[in-house]
ZANU-254501 format. One record per atom (N, C-alpha, C): residue in three letters; x, y, z. Coordinates in steps of 0.2 Angstrom, whole numbers, padded with zeros to 4 digits, always signed. Layout:
<nodes>
ALAXYZ ...
</nodes>
This chain:
<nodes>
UNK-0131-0025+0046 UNK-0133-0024+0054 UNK-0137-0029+0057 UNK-0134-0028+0061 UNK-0139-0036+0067 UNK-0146-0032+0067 UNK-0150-0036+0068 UNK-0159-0035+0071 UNK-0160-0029+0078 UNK-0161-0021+0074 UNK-0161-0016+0080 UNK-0170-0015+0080 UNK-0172-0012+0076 UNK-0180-0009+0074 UNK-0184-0013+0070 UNK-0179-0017+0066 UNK-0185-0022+0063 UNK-0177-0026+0059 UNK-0181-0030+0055 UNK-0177-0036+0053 UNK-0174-0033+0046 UNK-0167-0033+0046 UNK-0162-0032+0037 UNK-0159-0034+0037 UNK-0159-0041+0036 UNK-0155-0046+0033 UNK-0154-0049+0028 UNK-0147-0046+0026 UNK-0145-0050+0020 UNK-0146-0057+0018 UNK-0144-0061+0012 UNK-0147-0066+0010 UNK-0138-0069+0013 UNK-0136-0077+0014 UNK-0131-0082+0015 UNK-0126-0077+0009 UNK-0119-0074+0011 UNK-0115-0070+0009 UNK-0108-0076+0009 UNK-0109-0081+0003 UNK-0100-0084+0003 UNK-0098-0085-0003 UNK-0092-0081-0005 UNK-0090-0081-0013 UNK-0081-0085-0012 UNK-0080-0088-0015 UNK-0075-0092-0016 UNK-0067-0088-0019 UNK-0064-0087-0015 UNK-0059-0086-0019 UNK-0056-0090-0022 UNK-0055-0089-0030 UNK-0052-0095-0034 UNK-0042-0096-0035 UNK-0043-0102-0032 UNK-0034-0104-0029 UNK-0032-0101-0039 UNK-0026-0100-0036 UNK-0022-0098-0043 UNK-0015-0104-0042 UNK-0016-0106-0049 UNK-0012-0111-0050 UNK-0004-0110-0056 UNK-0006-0102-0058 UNK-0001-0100-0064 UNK+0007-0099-0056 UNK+0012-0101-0062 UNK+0019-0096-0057 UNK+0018-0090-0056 UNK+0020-0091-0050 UNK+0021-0080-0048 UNK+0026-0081-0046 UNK+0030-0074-0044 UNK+0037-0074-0041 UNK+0034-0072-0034 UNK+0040-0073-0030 UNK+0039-0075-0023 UNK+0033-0066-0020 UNK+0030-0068-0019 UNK+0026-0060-0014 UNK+0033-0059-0010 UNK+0030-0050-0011 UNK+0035-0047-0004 UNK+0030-0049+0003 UNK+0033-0051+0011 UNK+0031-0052+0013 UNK+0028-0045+0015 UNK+0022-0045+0022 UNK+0017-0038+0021 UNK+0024-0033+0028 UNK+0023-0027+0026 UNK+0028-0023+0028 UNK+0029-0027+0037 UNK+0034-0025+0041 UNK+0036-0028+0048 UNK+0036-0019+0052 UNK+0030-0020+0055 UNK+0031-0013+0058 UNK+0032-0012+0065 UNK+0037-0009+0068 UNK+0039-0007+0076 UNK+0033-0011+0080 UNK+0032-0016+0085 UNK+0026-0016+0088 UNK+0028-0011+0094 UNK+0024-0011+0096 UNK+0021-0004+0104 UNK+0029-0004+0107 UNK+0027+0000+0111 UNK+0034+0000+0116 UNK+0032-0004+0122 UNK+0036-0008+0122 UNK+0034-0014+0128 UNK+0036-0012+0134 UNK+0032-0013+0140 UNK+0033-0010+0148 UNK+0041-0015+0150 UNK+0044-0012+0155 UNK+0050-0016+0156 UNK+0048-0022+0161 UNK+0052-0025+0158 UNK+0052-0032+0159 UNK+0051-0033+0168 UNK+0054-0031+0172 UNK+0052-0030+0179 UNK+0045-0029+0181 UNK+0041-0025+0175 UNK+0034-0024+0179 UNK+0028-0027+0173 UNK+0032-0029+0165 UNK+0028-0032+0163 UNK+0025-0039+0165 UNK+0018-0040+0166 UNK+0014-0046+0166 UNK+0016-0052+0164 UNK+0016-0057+0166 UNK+0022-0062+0165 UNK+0016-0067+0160 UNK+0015-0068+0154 UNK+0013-0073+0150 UNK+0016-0076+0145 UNK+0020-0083+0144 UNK+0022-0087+0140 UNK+0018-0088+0133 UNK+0011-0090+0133 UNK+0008-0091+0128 UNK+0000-0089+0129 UNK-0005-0082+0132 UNK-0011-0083+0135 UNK-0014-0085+0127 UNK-0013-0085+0122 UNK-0019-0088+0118 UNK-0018-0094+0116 UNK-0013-0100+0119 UNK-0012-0107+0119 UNK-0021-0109+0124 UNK-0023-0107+0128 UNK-0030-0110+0129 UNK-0036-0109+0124 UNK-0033-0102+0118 UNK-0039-0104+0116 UNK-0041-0106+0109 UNK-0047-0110+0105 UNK-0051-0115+0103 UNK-0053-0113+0096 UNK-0051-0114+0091 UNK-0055-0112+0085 UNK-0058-0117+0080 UNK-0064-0115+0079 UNK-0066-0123+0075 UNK-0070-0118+0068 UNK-0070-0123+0063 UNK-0072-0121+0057 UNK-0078-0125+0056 UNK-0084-0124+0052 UNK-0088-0130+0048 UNK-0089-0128+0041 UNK-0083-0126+0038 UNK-0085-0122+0032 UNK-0086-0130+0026 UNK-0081-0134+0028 UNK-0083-0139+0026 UNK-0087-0145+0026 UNK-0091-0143+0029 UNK-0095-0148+0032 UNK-0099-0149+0037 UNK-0092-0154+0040 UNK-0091-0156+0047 UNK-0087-0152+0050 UNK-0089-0152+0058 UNK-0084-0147+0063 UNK-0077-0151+0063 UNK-0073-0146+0063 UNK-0065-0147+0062 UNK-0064-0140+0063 UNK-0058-0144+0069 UNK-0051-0138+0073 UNK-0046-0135+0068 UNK-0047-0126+0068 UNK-0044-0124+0065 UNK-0037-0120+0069 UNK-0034-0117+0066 UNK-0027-0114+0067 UNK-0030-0106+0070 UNK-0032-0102+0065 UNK-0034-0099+0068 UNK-0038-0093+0060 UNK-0040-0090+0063 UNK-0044-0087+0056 UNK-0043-0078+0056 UNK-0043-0076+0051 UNK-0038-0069+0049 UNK-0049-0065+0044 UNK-0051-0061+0048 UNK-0057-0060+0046 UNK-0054-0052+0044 UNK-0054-0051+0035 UNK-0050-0047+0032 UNK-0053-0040+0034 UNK-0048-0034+0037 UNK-0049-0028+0036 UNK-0050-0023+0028 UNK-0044-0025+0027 UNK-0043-0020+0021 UNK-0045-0023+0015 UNK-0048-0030+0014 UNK-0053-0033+0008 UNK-0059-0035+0010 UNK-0065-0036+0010 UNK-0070-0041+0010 UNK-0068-0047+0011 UNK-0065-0049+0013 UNK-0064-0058+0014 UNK-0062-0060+0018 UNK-0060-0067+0020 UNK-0059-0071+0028 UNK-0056-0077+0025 UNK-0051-0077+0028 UNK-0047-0082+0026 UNK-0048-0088+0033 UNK-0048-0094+0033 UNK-0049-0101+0038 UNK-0042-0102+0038 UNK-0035-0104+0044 UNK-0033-0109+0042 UNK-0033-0113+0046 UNK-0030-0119+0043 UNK-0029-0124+0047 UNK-0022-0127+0045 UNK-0019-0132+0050 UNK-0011-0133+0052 UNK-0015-0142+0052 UNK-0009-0144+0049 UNK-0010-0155+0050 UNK-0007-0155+0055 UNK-0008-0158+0059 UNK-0005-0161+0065 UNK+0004-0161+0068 UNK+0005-0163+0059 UNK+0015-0162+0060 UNK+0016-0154+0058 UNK+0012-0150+0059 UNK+0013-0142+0057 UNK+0017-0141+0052 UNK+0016-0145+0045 UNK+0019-0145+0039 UNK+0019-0143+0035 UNK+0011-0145+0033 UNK+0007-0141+0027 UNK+0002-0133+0029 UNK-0001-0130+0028 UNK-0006-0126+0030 UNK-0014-0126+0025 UNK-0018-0123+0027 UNK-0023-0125+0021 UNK-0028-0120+0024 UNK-0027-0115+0019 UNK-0032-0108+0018 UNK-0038-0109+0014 UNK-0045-0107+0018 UNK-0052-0106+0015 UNK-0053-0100+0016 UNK-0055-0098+0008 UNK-0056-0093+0008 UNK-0065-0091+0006 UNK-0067-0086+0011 UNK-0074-0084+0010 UNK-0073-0076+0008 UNK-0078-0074+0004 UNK-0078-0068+0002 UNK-0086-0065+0005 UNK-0084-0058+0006 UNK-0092-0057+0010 UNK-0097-0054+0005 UNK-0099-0056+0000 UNK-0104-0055-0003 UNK-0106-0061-0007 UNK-0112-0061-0009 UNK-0115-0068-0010 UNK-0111-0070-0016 UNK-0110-0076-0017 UNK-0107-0080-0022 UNK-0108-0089-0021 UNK-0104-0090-0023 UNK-0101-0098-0023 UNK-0098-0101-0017 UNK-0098-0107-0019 UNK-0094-0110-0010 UNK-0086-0108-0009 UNK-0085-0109-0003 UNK-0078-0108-0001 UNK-0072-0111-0006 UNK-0068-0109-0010 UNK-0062-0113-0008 UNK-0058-0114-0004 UNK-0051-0118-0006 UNK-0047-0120-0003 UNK-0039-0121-0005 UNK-0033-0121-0001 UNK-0029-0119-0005 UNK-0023-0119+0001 UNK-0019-0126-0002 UNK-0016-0130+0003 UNK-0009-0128+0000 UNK-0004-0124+0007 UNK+0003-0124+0007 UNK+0008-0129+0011 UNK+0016-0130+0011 UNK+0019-0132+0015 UNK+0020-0125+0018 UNK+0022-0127+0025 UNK+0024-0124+0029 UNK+0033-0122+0029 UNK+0036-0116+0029 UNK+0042-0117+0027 UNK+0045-0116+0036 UNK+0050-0112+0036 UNK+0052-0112+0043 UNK+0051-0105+0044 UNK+0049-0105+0051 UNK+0047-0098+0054 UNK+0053-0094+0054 UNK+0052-0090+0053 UNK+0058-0084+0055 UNK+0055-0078+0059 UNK+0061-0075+0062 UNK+0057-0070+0067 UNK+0062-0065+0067 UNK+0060-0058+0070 UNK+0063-0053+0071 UNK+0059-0048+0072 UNK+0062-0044+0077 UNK+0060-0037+0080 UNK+0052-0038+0082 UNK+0051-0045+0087 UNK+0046-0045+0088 UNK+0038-0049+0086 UNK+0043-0050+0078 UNK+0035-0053+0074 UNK+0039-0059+0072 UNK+0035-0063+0068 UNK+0035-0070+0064 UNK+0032-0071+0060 UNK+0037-0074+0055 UNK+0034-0074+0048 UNK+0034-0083+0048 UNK+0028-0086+0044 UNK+0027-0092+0044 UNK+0026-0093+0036 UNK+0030-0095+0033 UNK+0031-0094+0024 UNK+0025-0101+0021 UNK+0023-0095+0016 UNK+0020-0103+0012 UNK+0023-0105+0007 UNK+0024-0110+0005 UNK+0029-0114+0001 UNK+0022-0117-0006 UNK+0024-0118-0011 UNK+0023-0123-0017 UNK+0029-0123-0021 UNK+0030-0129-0022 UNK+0035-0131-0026 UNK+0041-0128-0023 UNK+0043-0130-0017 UNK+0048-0126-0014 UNK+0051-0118-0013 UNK+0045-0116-0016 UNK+0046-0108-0020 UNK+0040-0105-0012 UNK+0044-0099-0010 UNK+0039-0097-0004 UNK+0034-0091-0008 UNK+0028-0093-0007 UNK+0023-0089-0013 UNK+0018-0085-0008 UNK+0022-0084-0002 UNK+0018-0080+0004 UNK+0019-0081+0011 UNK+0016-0079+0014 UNK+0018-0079+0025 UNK+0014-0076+0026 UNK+0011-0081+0033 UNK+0007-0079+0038 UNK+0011-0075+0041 UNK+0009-0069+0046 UNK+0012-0063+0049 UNK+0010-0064+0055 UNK+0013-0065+0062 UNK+0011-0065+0069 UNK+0015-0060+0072 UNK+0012-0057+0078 UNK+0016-0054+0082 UNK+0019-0057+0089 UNK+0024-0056+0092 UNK+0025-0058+0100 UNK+0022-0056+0105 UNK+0017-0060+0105 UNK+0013-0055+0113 UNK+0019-0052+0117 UNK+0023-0056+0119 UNK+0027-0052+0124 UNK+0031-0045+0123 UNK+0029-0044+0117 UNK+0031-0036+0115 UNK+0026-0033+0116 UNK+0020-0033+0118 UNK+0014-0031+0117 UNK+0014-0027+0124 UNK+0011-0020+0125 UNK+0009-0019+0133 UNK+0006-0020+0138 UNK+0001-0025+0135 UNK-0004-0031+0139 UNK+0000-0036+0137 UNK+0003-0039+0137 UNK+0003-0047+0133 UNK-0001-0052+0137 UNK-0002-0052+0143 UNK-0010-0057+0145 UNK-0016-0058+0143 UNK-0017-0052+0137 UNK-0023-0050+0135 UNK-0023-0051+0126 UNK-0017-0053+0126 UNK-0017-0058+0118 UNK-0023-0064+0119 UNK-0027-0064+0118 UNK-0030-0072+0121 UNK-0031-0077+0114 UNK-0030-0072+0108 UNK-0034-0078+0102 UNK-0026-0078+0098 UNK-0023-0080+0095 UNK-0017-0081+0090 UNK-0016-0074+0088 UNK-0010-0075+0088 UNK-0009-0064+0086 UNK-0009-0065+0079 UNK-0012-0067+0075 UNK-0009-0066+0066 UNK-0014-0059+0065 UNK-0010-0056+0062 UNK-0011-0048+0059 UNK-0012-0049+0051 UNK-0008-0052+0050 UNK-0010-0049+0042 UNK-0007-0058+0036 UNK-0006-0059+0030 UNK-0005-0065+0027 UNK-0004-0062+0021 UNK+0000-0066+0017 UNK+0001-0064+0009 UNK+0001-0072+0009 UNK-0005-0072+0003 UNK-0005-0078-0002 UNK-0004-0080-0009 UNK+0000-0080-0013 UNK+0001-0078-0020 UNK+0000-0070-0019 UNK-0005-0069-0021 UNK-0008-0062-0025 UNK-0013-0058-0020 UNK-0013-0061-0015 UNK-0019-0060-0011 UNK-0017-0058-0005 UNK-0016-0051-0001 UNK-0015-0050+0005 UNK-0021-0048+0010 UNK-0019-0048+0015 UNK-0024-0049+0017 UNK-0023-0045+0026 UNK-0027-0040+0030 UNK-0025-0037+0035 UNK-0030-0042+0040 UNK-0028-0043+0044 UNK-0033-0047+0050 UNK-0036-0044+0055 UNK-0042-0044+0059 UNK-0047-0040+0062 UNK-0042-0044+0071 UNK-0040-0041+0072 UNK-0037-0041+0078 UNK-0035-0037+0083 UNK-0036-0037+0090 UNK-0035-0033+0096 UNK-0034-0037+0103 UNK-0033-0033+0107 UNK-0033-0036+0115 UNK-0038-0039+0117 UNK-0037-0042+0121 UNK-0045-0044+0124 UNK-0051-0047+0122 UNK-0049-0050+0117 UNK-0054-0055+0112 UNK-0057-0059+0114 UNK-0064-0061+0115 UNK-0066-0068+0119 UNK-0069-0072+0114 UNK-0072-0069+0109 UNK-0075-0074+0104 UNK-0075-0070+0098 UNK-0070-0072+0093 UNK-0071-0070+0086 UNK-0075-0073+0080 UNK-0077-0072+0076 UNK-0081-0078+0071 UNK-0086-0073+0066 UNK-0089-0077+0062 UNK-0094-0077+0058 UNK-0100-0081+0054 UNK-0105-0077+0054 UNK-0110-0083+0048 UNK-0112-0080+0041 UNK-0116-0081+0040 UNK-0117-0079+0034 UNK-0116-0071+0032 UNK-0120-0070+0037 UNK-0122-0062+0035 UNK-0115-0059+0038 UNK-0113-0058+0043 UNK-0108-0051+0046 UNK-0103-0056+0049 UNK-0097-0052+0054 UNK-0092-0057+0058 UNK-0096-0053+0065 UNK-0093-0057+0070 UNK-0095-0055+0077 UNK-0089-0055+0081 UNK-0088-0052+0087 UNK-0082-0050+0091 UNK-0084-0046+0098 UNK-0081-0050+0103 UNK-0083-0049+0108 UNK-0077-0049+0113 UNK-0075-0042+0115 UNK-0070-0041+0119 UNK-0069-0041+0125 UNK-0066-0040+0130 UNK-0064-0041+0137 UNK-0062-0034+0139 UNK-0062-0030+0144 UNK-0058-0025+0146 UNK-0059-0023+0153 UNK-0055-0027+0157 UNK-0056-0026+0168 UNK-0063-0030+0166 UNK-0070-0028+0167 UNK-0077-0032+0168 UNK-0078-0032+0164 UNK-0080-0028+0159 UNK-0085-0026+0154 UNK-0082-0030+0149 UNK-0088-0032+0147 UNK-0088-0037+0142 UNK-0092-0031+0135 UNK-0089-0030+0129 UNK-0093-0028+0123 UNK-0092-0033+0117 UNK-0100-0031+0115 UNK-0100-0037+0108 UNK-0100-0028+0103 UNK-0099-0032+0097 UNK-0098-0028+0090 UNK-0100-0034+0083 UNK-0103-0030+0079 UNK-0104-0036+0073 UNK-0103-0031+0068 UNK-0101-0032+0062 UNK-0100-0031+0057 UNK-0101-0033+0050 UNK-0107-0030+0048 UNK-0111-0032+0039 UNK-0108-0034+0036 UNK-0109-0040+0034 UNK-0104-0040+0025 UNK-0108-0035+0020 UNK-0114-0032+0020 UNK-0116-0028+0015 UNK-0110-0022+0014 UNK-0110-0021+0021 UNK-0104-0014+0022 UNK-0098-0013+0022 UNK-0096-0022+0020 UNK-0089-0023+0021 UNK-0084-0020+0017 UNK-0086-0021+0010 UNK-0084-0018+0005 UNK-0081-0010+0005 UNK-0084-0005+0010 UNK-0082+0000+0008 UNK-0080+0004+0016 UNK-0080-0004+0021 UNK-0079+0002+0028 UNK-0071+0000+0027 UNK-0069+0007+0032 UNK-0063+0010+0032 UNK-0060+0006+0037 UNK-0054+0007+0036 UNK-0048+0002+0040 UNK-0046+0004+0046 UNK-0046+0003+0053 UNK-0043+0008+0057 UNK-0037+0004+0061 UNK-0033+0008+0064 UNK-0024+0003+0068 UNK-0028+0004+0074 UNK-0028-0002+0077 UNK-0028-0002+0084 UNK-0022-0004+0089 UNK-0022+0003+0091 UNK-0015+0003+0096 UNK-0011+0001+0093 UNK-0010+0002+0086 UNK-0002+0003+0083 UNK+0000-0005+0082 UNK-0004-0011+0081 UNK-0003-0017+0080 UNK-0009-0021+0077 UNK-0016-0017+0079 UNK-0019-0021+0075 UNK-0024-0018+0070 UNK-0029-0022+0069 UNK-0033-0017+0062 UNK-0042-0019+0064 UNK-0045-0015+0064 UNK-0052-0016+0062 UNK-0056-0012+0057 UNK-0062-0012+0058 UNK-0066-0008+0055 UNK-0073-0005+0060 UNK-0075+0000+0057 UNK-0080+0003+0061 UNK-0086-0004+0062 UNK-0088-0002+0070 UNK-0095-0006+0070 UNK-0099-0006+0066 UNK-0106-0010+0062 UNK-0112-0009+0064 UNK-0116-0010+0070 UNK-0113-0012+0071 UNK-0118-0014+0080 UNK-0112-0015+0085 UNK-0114-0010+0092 UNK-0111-0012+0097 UNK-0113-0009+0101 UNK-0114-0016+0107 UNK-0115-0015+0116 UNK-0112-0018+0120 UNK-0113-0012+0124 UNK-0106-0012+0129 UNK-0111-0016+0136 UNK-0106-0018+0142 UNK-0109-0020+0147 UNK-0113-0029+0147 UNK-0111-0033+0143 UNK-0115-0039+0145 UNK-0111-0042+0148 UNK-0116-0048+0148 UNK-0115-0052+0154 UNK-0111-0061+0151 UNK-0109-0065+0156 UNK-0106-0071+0155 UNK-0107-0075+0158 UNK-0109-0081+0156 UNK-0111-0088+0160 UNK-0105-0094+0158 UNK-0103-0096+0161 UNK-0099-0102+0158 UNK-0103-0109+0160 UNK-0100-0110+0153 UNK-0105-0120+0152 UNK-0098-0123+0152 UNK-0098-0129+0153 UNK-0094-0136+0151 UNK-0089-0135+0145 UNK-0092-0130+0141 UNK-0088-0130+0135 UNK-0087-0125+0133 UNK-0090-0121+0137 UNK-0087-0113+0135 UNK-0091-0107+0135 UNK-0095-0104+0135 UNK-0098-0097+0137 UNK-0103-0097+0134 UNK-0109-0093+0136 UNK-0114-0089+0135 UNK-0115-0081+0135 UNK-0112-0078+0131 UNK-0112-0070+0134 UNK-0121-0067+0129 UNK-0123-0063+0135 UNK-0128-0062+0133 UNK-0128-0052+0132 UNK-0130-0045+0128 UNK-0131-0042+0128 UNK-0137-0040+0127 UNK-0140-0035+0130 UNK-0145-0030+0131 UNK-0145-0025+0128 UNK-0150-0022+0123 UNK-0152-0016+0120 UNK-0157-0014+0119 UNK-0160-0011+0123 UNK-0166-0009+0124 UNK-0171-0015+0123 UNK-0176-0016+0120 UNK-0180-0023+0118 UNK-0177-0028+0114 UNK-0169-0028+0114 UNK-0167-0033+0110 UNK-0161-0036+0113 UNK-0160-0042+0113 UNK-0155-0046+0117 UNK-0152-0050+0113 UNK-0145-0048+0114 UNK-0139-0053+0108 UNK-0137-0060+0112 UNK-0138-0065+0110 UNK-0137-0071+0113 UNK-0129-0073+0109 UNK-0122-0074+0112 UNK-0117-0077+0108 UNK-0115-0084+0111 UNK-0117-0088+0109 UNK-0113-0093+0111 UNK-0107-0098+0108 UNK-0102-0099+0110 UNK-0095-0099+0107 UNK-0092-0107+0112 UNK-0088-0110+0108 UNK-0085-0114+0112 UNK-0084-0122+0107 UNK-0085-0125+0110 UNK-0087-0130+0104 UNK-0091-0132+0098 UNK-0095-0128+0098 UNK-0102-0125+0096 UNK-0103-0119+0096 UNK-0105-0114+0091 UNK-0104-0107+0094 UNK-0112-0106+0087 UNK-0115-0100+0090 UNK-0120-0096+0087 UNK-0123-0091+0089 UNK-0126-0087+0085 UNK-0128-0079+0086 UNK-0137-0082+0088 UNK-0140-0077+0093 UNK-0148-0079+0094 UNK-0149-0072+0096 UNK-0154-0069+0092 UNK-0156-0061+0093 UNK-0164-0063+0095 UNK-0167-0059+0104 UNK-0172-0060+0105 UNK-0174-0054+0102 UNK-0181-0054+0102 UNK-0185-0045+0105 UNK-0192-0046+0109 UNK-0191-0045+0116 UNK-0195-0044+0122 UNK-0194-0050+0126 UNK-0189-0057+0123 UNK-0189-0061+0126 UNK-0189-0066+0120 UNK-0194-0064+0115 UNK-0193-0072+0110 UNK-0188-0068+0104 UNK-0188-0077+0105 UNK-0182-0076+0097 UNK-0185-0077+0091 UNK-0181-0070+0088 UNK-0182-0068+0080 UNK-0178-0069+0075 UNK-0174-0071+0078 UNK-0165-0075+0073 UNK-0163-0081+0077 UNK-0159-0084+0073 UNK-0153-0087+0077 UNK-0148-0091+0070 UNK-0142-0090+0071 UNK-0140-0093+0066 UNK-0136-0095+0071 UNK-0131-0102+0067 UNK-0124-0105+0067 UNK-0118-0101+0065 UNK-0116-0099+0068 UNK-0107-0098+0066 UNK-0104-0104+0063 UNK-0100-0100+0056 UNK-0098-0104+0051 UNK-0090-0106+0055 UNK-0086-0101+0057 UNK-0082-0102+0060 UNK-0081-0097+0065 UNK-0074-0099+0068 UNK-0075-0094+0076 UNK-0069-0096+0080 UNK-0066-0092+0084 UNK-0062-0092+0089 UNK-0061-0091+0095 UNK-0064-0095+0101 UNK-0065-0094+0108 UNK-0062-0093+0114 UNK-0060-0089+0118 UNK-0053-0089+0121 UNK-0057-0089+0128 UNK-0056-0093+0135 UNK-0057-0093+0139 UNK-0057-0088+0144 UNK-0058-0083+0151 UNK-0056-0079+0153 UNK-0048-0081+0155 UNK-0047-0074+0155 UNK-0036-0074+0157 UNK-0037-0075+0166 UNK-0034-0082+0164 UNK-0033-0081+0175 UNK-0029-0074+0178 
</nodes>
């Protein structure tokens, strides 16, 4: 839990998932399920791509570098990074596990060719020409908001042996994490709500569907009603709870700064993160 009545903070929470280098036979990809029933096309929202504006960077290695987009696991403890080369031809998955451990690995595919149906898209990972998993996205434009897709739709990934459900919904302005929990701050008409989630309690919280296409978990912490500043690079949202104030800042640069009565008693760096600008 974030800083409510006094301070419980975990110690730096990243364990390495170790690449598997034995043969497997190809993973089933992760089931393809009906998405929503989508509004007819005369009254549905007209968006192309709303999550092409938004921004995801990683420092897991180091240095800041633009990622693809990052899948922060529902139905396991872990968070997979990826990242795409420039010719979109390899992929490279970092994998963090949310309990204290070892550093990150890493664990580089080719890209095979997309295939799509009923909706969704499958992005195959290749070794040795052999497809040994697929990233899973959905088509906003099936979706009943689709201008409210703002971050990359992937839902879920199969990696060799390793599946994985992604923490995904509407209205997403900033997704990420650092040491201790992931954070998530969503959009709905004004109202801005931040949510954080422990990796202490990661292990054993329950999975939930949101609106039949994507996945979470129950909060540890959430407040509804803050506020938003925009800077040159991207957003300041601040909430309010009683004597405590969540400072998120996201964009090129993104970090968590928890006051109480005005001065600051935390601040971390987010290790990685996904910024999505407001939908015109």
């Amino acid at each position: 839990m974030l800083l409510q009545t006094g301070s419980r903070l975990a110690p730096v929470l990243l364990l390495a998932l170790g690449a598997c280098h034995e043969k497997a036979p190809s993973p089933q990809r992760p089931a393809a399920e009906p998405p929503p029933v989508a509004t007819p096309p005369a009254t549905r929202p007209r968006s192309d791509d709303p999550a092409a504006s938004s921004r995801t960077f990683s420092r897991l290695s180091g240095s800041l570098r633009p990622a693809w987009f990052l899948c922060d696991g529902t139905n396991r403890p872990r968070i997979a990074v990826v990242e795409r080369d420039e010719g979109g031809s390899t992929a490279t998955l970092t994998w963090v596990e949310k309990r204290e451990g070892t550093p990150p690995t890493h664990q580089t595919y080719a890209l095979g060719e997309v295939s799509a149906g009923a909706g969704q898209r499958f992005f195959p990972l290749l070794q040795e020409n052999q497809e040994v998993g697929a990233l899973h996205a959905i088509n906003p434009g099936m979706l009943p908001e689709p201008s409210r897709a703002l971050i990359p739709p992937f839902v879920s990934l199969v990696a060799r042996k390793v599946d994985l459900n992604c923490r995904w919904m509407l209205g997403v302005r900033v997704m990420g994490f650092d040491g201790r929990r992931s954070v998530l701050v969503t959009q709905e008409a004004n109202t801005l709500t931040y949510r954080s989630f422990d990796f202490a309690e990661a292990a054993k919280a329950q999975q939930l569907r949101v609106e039949g296409y994507g996945h979470t978990t129950p909060a540890t912490q959430t407040v509804q009603g803050g506020t938003e500043e925009r800077t040159p690079d991207g957003s300041v949202f601040t909430f309010r709870n009683g004597a405590y104030a969540y400072v998120l800042r996201a964009g090129g640069e993104a970090s968590l700064e928890v006051l109480r009565d005005g001065q600051s008693v935390q601040r971390t760096d987010l290790l990685a993160w996904t910024y999505a600008p407001p939908a015109p």
